[in-house]
N, CA, C and O atoms as a DFTB+ gen file, in Angstrom:
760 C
 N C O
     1  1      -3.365      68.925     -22.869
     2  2      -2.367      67.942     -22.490
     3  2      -0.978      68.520     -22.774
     4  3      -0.723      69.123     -23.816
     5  1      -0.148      68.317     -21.852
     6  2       1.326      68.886     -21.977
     7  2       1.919      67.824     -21.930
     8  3       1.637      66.960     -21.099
     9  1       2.963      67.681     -22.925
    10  2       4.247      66.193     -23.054
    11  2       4.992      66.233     -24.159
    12  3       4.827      67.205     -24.896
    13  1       5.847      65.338     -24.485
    14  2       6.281      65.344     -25.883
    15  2       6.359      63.508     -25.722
    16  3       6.732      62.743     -24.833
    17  1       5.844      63.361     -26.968
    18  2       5.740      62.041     -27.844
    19  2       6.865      62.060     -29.063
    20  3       7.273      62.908     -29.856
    21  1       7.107      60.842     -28.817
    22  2       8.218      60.261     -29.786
    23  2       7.134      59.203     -30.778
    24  3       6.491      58.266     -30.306
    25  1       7.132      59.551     -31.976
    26  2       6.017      59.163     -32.534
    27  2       6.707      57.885     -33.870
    28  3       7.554      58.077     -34.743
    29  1       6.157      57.005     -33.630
    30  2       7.574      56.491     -34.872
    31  2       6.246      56.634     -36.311
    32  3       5.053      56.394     -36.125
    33  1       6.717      56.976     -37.375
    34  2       5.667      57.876     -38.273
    35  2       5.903      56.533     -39.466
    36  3       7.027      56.210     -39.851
    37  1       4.850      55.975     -39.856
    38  2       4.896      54.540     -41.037
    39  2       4.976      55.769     -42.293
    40  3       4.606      56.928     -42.106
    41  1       5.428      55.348     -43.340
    42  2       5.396      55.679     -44.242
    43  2       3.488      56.087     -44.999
    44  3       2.444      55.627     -44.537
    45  1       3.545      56.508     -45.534
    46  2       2.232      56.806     -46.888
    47  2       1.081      57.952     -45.883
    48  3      -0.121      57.890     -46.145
    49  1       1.544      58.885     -44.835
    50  2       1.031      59.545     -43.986
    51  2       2.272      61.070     -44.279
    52  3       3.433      61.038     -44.686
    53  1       1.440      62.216     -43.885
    54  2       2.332      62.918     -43.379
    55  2       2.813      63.755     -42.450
    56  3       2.188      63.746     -41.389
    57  1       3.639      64.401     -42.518
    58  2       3.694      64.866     -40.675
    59  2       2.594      65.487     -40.193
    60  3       1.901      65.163     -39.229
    61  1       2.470      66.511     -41.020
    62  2       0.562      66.917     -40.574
    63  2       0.172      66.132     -40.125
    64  3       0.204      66.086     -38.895
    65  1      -0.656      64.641     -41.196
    66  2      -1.210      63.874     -41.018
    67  2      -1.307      63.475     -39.592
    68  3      -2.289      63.611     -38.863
    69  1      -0.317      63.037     -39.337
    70  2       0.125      62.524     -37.732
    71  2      -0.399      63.729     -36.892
    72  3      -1.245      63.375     -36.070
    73  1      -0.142      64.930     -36.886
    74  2      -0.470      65.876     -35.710
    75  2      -2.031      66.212     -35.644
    76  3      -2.642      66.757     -34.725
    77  1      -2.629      65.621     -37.170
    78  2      -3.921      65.709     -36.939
    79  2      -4.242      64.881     -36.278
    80  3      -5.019      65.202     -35.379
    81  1      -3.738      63.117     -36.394
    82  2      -4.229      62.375     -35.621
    83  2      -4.453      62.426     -33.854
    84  3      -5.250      61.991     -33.023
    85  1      -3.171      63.270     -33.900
    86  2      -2.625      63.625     -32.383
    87  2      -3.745      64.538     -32.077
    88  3      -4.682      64.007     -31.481
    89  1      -3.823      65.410     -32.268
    90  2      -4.905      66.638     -31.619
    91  2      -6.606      65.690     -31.701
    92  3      -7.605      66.096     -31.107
    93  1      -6.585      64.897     -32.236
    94  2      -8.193      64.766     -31.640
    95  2      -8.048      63.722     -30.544
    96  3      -8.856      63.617     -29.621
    97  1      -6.786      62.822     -30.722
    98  2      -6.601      61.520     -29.378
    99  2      -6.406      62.325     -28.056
   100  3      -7.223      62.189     -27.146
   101  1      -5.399      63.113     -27.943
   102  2      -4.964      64.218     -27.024
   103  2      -5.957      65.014     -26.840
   104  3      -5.853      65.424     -25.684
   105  1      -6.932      65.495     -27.373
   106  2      -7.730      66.973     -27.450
   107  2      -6.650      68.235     -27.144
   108  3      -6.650      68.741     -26.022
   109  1      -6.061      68.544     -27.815
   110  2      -4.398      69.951     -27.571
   111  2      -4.529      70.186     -29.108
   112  3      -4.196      69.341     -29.939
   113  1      -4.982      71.263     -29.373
   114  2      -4.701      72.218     -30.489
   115  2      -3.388      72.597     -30.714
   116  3      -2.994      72.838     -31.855
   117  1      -2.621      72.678     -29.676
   118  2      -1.269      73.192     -29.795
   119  2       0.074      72.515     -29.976
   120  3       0.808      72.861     -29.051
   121  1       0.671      71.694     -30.802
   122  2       1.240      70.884     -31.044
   123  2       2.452      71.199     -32.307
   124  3       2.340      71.244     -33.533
   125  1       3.386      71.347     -31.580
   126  2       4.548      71.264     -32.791
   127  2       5.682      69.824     -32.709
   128  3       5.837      68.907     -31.903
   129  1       6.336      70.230     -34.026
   130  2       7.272      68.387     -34.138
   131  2       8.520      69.464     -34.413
   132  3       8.606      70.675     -34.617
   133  1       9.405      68.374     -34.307
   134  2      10.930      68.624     -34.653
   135  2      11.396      68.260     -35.982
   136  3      12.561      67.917     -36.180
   137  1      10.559      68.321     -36.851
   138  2      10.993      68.805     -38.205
   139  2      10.165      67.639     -39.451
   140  3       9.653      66.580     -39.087
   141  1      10.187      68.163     -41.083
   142  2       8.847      67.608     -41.437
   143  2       9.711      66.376     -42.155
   144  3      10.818      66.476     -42.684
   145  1       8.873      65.175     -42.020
   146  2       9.137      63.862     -42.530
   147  2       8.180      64.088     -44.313
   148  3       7.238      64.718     -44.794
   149  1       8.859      63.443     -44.569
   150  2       8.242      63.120     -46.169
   151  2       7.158      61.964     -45.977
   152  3       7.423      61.167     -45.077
   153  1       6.013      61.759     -46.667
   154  2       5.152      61.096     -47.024
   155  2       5.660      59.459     -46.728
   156  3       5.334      58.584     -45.926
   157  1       6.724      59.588     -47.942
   158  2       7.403      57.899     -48.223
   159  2       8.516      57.802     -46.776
   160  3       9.292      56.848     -46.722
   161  1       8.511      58.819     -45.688
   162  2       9.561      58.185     -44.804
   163  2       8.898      57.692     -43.800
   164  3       7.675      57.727     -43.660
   165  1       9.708      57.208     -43.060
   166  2       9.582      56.008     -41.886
   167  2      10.163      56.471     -40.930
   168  3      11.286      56.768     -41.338
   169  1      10.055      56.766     -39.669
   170  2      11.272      57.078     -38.340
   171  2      10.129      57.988     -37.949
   172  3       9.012      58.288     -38.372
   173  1      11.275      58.411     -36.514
   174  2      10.874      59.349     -35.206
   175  2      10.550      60.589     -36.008
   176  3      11.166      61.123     -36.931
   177  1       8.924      61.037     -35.144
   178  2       9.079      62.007     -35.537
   179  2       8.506      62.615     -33.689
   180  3       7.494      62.180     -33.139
   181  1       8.993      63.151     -33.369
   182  2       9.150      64.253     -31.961
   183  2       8.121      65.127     -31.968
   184  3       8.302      66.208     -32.528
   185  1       6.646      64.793     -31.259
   186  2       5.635      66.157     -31.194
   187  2       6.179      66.943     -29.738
   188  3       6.780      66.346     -28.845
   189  1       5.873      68.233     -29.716
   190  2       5.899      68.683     -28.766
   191  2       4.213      69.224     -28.663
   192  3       3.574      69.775     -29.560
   193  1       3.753      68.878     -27.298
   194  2       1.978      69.139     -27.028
   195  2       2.026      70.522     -25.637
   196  3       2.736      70.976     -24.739
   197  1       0.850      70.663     -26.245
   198  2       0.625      71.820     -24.873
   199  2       2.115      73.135     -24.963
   200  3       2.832      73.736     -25.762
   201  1       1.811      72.932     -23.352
   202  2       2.898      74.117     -22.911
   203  2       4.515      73.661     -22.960
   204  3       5.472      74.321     -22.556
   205  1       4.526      72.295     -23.594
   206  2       5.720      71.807     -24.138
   207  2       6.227      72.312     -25.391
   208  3       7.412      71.999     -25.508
   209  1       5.786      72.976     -26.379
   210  2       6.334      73.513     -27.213
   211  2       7.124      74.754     -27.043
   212  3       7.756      75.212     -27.996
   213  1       7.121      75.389     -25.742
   214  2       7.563      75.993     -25.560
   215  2       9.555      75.848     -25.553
   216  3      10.477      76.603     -25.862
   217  1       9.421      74.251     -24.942
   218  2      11.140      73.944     -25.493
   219  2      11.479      73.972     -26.757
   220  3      12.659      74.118     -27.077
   221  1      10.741      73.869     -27.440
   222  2      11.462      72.903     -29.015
   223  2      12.356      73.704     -29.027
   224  3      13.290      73.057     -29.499
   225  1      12.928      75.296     -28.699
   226  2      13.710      75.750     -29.007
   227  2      15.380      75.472     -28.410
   228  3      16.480      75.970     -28.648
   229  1      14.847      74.383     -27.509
   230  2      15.944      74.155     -26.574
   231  2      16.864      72.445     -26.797
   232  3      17.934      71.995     -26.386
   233  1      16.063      72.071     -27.414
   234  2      16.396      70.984     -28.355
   235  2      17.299      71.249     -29.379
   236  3      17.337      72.322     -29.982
   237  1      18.322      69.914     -29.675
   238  2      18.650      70.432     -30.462
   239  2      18.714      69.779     -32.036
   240  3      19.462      68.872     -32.402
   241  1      17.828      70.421     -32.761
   242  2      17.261      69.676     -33.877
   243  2      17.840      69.988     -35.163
   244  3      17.431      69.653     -36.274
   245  1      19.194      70.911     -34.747
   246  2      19.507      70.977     -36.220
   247  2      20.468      70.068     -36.957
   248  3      21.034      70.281     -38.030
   249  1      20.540      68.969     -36.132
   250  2      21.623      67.490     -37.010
   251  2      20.081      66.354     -37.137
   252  3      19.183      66.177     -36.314
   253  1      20.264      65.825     -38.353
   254  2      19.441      64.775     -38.456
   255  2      20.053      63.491     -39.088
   256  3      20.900      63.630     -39.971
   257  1      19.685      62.296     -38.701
   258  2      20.630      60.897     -39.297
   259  2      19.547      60.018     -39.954
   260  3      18.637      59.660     -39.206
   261  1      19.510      59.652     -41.128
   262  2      18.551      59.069     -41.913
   263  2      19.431      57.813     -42.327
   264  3      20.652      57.857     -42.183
   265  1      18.878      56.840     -42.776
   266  2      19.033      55.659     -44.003
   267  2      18.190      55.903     -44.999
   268  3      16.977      56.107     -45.042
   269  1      19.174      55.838     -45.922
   270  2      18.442      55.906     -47.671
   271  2      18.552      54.697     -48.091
   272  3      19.617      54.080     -48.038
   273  1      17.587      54.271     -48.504
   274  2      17.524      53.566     -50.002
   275  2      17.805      53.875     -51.407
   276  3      16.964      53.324     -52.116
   277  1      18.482      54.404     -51.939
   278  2      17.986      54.593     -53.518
   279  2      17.937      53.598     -54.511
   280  3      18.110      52.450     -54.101
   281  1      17.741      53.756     -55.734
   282  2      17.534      53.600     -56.709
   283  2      18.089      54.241     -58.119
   284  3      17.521      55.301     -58.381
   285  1      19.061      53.838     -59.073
   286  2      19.708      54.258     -60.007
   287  2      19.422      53.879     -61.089
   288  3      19.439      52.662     -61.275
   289  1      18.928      55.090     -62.580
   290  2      18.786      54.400     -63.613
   291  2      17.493      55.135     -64.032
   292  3      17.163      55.470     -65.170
   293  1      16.928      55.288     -63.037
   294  2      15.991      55.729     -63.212
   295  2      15.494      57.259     -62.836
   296  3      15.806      57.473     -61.664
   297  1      14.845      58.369     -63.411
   298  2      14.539      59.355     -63.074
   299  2      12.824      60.050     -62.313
   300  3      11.969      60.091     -63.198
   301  1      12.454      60.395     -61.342
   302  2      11.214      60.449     -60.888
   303  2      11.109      61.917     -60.868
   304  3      12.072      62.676     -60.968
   305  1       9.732      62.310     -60.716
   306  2       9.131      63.421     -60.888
   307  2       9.191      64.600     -59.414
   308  3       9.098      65.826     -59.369
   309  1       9.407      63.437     -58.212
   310  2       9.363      64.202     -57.132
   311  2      10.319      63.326     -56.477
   312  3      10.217      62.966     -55.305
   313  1      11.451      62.926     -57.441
   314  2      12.904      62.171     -56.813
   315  2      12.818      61.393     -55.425
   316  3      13.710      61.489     -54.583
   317  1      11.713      60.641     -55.257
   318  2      11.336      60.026     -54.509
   319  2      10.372      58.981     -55.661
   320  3      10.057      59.432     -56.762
   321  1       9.929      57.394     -55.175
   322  2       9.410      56.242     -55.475
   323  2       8.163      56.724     -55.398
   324  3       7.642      55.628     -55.188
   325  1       7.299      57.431     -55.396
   326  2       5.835      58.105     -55.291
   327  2       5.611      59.129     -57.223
   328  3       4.799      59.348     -58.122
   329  1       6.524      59.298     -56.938
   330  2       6.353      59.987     -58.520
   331  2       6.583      59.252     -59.668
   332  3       6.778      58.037     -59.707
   333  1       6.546      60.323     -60.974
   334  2       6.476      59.263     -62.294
   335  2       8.311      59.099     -62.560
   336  3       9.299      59.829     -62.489
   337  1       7.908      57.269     -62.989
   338  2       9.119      57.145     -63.451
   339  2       9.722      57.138     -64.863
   340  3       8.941      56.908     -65.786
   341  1      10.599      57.290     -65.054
   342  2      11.588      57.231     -66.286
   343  2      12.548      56.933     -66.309
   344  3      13.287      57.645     -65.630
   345  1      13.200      55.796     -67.015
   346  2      13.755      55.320     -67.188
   347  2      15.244      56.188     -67.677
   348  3      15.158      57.108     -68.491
   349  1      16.624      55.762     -67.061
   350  2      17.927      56.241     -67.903
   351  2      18.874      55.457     -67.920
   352  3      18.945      54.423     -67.256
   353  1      19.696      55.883     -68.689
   354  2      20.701      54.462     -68.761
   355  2      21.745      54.224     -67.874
   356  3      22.594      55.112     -67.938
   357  1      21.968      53.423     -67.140
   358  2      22.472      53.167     -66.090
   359  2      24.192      52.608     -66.285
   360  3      24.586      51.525     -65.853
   361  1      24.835      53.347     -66.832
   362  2      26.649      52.808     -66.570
   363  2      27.145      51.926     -66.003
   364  3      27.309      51.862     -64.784
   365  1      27.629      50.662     -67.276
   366  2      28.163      49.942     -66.256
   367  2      29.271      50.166     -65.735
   368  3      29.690      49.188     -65.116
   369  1      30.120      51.297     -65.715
   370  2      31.033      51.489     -64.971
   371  2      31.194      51.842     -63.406
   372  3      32.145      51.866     -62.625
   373  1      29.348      52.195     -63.291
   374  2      29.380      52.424     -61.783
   375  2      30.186      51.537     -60.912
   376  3      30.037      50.412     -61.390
   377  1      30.896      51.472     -59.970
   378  2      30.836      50.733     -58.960
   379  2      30.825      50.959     -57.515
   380  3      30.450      52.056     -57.099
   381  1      31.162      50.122     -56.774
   382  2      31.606      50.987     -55.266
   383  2      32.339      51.343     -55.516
   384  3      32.216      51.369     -56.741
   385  1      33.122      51.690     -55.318
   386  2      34.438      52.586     -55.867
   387  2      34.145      53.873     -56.211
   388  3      34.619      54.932     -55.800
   389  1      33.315      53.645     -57.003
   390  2      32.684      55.025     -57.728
   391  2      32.107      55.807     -56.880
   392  3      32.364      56.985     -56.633
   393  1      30.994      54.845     -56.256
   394  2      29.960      55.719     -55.454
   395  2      30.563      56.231     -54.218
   396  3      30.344      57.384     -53.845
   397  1      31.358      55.370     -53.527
   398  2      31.943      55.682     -52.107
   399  2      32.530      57.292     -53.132
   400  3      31.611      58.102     -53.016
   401  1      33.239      57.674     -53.671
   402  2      34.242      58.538     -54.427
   403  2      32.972      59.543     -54.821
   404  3      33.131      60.694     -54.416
   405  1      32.214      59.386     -55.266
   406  2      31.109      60.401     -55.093
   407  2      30.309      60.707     -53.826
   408  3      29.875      61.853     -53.706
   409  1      30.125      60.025     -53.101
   410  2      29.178      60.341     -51.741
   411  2      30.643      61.220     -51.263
   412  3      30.314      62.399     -51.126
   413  1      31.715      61.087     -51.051
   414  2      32.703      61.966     -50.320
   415  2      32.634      63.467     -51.176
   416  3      32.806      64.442     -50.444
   417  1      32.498      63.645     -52.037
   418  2      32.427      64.810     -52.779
   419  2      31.225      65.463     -52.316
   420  3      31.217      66.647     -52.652
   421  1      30.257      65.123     -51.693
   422  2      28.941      65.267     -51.462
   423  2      28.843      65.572     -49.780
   424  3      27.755      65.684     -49.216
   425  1      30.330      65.702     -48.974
   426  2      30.049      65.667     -47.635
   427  2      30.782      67.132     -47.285
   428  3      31.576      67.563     -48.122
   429  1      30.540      67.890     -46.093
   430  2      30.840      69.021     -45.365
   431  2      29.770      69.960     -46.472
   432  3      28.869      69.584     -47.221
   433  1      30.306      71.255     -46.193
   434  2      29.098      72.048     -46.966
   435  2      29.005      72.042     -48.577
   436  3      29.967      72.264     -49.313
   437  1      27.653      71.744     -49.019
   438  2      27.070      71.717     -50.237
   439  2      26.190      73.014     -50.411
   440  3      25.888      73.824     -49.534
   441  1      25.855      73.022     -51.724
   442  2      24.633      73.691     -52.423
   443  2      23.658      72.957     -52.792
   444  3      24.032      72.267     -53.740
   445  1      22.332      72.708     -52.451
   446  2      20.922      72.241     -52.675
   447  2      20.297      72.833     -53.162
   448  3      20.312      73.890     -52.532
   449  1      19.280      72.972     -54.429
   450  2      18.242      73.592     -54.782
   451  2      16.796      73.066     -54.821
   452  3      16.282      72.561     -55.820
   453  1      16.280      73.212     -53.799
   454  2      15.140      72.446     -52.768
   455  2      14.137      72.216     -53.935
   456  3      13.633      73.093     -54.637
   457  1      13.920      70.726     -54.020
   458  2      12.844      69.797     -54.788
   459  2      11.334      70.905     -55.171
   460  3      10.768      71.617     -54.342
   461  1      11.005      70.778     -56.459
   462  2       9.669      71.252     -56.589
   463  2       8.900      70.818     -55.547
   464  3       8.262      71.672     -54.932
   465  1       8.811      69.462     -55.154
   466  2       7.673      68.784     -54.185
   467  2       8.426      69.007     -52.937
   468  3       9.349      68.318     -52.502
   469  1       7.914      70.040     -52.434
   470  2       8.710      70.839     -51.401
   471  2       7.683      71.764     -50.457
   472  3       6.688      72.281     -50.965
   473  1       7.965      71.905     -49.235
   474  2       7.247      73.047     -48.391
   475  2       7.863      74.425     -48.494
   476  3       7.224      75.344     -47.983
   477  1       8.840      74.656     -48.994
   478  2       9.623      75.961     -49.020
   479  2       8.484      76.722     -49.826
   480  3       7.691      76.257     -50.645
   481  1       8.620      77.950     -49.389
   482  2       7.391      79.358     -50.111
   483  2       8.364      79.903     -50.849
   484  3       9.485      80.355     -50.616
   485  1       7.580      79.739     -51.940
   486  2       8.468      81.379     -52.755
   487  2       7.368      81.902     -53.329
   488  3       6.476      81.233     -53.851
   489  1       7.408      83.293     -53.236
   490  2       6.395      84.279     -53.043
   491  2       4.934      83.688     -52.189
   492  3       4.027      83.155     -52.828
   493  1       4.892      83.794     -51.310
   494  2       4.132      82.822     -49.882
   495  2       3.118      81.619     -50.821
   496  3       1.898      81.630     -50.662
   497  1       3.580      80.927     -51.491
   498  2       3.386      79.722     -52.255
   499  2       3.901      78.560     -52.060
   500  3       4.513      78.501     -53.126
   501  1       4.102      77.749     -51.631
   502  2       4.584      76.295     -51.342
   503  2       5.110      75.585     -52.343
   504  3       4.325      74.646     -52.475
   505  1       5.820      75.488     -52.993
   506  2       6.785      74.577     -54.279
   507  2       5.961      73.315     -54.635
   508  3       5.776      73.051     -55.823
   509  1       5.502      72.595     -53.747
   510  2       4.622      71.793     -54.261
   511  2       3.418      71.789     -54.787
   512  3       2.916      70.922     -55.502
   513  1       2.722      73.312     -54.219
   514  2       1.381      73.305     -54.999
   515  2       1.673      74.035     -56.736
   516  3       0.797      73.933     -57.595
   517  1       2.894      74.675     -56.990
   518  2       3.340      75.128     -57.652
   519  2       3.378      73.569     -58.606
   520  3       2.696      73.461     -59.625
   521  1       4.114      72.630     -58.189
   522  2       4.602      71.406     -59.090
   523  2       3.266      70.692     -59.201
   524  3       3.138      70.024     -60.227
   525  1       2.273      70.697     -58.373
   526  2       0.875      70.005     -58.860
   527  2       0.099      70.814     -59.369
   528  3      -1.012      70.297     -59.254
   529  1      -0.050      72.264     -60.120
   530  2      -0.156      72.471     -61.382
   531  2       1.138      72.450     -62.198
   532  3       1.348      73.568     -62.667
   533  1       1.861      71.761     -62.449
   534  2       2.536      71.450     -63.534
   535  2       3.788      72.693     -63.849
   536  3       4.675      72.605     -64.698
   537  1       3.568      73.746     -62.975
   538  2       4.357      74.551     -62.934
   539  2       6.431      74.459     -62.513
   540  3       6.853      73.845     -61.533
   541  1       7.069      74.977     -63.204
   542  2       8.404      74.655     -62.195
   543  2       8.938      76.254     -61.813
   544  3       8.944      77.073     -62.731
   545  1       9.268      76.564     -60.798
   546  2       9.824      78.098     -60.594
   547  2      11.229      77.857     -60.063
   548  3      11.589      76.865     -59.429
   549  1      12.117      79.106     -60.479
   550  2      13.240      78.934     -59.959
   551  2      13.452      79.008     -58.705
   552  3      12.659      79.569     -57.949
   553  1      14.580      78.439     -58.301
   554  2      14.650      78.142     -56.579
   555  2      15.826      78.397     -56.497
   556  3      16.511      77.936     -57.410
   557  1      16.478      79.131     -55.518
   558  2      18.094      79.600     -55.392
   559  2      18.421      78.466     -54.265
   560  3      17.712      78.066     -53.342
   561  1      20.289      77.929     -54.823
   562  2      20.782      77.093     -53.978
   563  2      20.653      77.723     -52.876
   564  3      20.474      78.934     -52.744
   565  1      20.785      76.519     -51.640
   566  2      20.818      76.617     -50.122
   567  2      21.937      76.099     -49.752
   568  3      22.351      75.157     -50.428
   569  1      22.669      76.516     -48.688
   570  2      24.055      75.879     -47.821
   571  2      22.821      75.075     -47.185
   572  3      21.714      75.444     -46.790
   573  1      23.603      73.540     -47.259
   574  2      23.477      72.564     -45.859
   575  2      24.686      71.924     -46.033
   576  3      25.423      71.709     -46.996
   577  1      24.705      71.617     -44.589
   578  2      25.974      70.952     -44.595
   579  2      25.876      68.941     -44.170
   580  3      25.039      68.501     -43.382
   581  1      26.692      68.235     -44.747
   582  2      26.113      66.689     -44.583
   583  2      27.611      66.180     -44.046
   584  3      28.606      65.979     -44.743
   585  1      27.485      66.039     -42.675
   586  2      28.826      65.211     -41.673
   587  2      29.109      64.590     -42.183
   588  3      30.144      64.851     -42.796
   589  1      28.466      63.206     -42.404
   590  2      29.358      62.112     -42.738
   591  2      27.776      61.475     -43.606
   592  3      26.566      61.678     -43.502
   593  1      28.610      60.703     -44.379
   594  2      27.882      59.219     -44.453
   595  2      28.836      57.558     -44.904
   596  3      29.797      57.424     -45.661
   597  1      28.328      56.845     -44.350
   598  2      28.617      55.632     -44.055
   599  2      27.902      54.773     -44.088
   600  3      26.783      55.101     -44.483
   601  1      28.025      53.739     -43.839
   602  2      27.474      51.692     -43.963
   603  2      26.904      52.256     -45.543
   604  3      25.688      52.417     -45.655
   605  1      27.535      52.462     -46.389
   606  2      27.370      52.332     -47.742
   607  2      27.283      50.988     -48.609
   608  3      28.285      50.349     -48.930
   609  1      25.798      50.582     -48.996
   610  2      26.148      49.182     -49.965
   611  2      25.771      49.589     -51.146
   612  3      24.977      50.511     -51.334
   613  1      26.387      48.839     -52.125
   614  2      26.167      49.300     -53.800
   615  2      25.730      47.677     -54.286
   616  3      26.664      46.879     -54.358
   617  1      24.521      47.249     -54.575
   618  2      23.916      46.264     -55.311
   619  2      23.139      46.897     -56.312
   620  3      21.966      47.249     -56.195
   621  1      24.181      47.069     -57.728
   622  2      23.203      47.607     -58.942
   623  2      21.824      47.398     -59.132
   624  3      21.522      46.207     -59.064
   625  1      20.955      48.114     -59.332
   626  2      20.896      49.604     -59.196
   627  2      20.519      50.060     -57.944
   628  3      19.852      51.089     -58.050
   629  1      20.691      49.682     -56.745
   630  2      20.207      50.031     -55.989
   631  2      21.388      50.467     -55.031
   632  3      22.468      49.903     -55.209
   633  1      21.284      51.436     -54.012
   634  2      22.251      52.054     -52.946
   635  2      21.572      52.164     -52.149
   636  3      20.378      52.424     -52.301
   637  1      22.379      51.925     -50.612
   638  2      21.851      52.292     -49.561
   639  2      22.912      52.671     -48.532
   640  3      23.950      52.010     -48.553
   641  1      22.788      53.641     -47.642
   642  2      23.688      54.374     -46.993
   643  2      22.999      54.997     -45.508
   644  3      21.773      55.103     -45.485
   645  1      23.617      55.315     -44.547
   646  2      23.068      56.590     -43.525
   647  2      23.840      57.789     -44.255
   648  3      24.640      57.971     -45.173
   649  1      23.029      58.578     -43.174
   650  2      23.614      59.853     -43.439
   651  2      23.218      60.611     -42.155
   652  3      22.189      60.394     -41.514
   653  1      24.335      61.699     -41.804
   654  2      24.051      62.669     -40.904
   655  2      24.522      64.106     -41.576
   656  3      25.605      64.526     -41.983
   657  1      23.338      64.593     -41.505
   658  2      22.832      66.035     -41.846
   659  2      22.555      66.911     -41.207
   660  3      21.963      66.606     -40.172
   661  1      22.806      68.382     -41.446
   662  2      22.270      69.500     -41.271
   663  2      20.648      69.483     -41.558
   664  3      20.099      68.764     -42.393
   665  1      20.049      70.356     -40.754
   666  2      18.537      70.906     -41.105
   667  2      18.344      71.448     -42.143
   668  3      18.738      72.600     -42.324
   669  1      17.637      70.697     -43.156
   670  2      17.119      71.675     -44.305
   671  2      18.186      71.011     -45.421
   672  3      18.845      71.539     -46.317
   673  1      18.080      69.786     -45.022
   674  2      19.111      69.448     -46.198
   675  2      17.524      68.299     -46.881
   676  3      16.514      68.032     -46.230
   677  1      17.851      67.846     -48.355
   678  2      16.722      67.114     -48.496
   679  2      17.720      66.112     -49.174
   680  3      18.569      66.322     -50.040
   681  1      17.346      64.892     -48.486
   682  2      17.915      63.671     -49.289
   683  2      17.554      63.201     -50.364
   684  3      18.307      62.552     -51.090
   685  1      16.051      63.521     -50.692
   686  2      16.191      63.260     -52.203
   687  2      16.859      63.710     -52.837
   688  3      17.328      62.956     -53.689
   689  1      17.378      65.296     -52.858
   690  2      17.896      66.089     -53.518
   691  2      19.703      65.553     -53.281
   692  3      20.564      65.784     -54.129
   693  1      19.856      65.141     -52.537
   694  2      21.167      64.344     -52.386
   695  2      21.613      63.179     -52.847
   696  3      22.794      62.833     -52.869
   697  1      20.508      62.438     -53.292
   698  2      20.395      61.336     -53.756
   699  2      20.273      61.734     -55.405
   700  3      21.138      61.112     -56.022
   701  1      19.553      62.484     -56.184
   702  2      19.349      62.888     -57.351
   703  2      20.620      63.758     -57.860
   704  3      20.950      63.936     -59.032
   705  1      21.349      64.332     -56.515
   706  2      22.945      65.221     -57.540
   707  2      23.993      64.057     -57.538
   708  3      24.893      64.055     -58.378
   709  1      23.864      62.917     -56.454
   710  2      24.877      62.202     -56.584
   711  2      24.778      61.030     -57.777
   712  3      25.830      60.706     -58.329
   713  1      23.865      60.567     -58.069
   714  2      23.289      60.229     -59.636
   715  2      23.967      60.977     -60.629
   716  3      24.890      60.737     -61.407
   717  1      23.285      61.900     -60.394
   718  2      24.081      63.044     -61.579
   719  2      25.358      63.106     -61.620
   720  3      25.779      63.010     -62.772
   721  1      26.037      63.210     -60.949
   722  2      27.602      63.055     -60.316
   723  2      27.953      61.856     -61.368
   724  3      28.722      62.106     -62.297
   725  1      27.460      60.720     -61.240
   726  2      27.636      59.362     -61.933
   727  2      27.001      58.991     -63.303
   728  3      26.601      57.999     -63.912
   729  1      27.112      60.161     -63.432
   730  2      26.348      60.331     -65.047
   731  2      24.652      59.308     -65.206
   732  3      24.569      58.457     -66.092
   733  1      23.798      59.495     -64.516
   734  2      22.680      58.275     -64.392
   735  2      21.406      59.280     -63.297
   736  3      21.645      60.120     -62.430
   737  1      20.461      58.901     -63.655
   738  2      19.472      59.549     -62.584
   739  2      19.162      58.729     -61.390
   740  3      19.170      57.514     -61.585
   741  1      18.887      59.152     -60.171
   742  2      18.410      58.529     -59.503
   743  2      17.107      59.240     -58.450
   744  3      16.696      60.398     -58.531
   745  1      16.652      58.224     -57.520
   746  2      15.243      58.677     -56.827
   747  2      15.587      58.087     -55.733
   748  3      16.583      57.374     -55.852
   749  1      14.910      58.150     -54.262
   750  2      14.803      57.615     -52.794
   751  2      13.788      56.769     -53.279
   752  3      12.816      57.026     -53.990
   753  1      14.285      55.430     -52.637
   754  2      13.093      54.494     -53.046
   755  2      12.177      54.258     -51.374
   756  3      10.954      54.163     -51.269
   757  1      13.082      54.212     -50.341
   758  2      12.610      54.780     -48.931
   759  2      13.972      54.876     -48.274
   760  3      14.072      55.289     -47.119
């Protein structure tokens, strides 16, 4: 089968997941997407099937626009609502004010140092199978760059915002330095 599907992906699945589902409904072994969704996310995810993968290169997939949820106060294991939590103390000095004043510090090009619970290889190893034995390895910052973000609400402890991003940027990891930024931990709650 040749096409591309716009797949809207529920949360607690993952992009694999989905392309497995795809290749036995379709019968097409050959199937690529426009980039990997996290477990806990929700939205489009773009297969390309058959002799359609042959565009993906013609697409253009390197801006992506998300809504976050977070969560402040608290610290998680894979900075996402799926991992273990821990508790930190949460400032009452935060406010909007604050946060709008930190998310701007956080926009045009940054440095990221990509989440243990991660697909990135270092030494052809995957960061996450690394973090589910209990392991942590060093990871060198990455340039991504983050356009804008906006419709920002601040209801202690919780934030929620869009964002438009570069490829290869990870919002947890954006969500966990801008915490830090505000002296407080935080996680993507979705």
């Amino acid at each position: 089968m040749n096409g591309i599907l716009n797949i809207n992906k529920p949360t607690g699945i993952t992009s694999y997941g989905v392309i497995r589902q795809i290749k036995k409904v379709a019968e097409e072994n050959k199937i690529g997407h426009a980039g990997t969704l996290d477990p806990l996310a929700k939205g489009i995810l773009p297969l390309f099937l058959g002799k359609m993968t042959k565009l993906l290169p013609f697409f253009n997939l390197d801006h992506k626009t998300y809504r976050v949820v977070a969560t402040f106060g608290a610290k998680s294991t894979t900075l996402d609502s799926e991992g273990e939590l821990s508790p930190v103390p949460l400032p009452e000095s935060i406010d909007a004010e604050k946060i709008q004043a930190a998310l701007h510090t956080f926009t045009g090009e940054i440095q990221q140092i990509p989440p243990m619970y991660s697909a990135v290889k270092i030494n052809g190893k995957k960061l996450y199978q690394y973090a589910r034995q209990g392991e942590e390895v060093e990871r060198k910052p990455r340039s991504v760059r983050v356009f804008w973000i906006q419709d920002v609400h601040w209801a202690s402890p919780e934030l929620s915002f869009d964002v438009h991003c570069s490829k290869g940027t990870y919002v947890r990891t954006l969500v966990a330095d801008v915490a830090e930024s505000l002296g407080t931990a935080g996680y993507v709650k979705e």
